[in-house]
N, C-alpha and C positions, 0 to 999 in steps of 0.2 A: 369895764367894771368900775366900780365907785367902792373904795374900802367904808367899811361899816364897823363902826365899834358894838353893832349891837347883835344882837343873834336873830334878828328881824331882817327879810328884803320884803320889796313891796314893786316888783317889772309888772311892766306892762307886756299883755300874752297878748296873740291872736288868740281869737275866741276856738279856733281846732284847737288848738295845742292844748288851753283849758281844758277841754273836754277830755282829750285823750290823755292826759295827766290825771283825770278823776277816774277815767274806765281803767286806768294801770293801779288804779290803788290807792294813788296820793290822794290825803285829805290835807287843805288847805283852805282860807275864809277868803271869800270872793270880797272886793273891798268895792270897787265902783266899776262903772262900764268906762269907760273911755270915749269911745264911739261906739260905731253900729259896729266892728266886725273885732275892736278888742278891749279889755279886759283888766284893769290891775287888781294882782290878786297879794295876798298874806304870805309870803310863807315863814315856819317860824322851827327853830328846832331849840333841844333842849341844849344844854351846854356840856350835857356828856354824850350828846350822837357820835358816835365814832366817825373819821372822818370816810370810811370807806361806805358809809350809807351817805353821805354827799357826794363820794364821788358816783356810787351806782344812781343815784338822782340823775346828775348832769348827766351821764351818759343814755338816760332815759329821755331825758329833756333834749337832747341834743339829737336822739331818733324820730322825735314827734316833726310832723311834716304840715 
């Protein structure tokens, strides 16, 4: 991980993980392809997300296969 002073990341996905991150609900702004099989996408949160919807994120994120 890379610190970020900003409330913006911007990883590169495999294009499953994208997918199954949109069928779970997340909405997020697709930014560019990368290649043929991934993906950099937006993601952006407000500055008063509690931190316990990041961490059910990552645990979402970290079940995508």
């Amino acid at each position: 991980p890379v610190p970020s002073p900003s409330n913006q990341q911007f990883p590169v996905l495999p294009n499953t993980v994208v997918k199954q991150l949109q069928e779970m609900g997340y909405e997020f702004e697709i930014d560019h392809a990368e290649d043929e099989t991934h993906t950099c996408v937006r993601f952006v949160t407000s500055w008063a997300t509690p931190e316990s919807a990041v961490d059910a994120f990552l645990k979402d994120l970290a079940d995508c296969k």
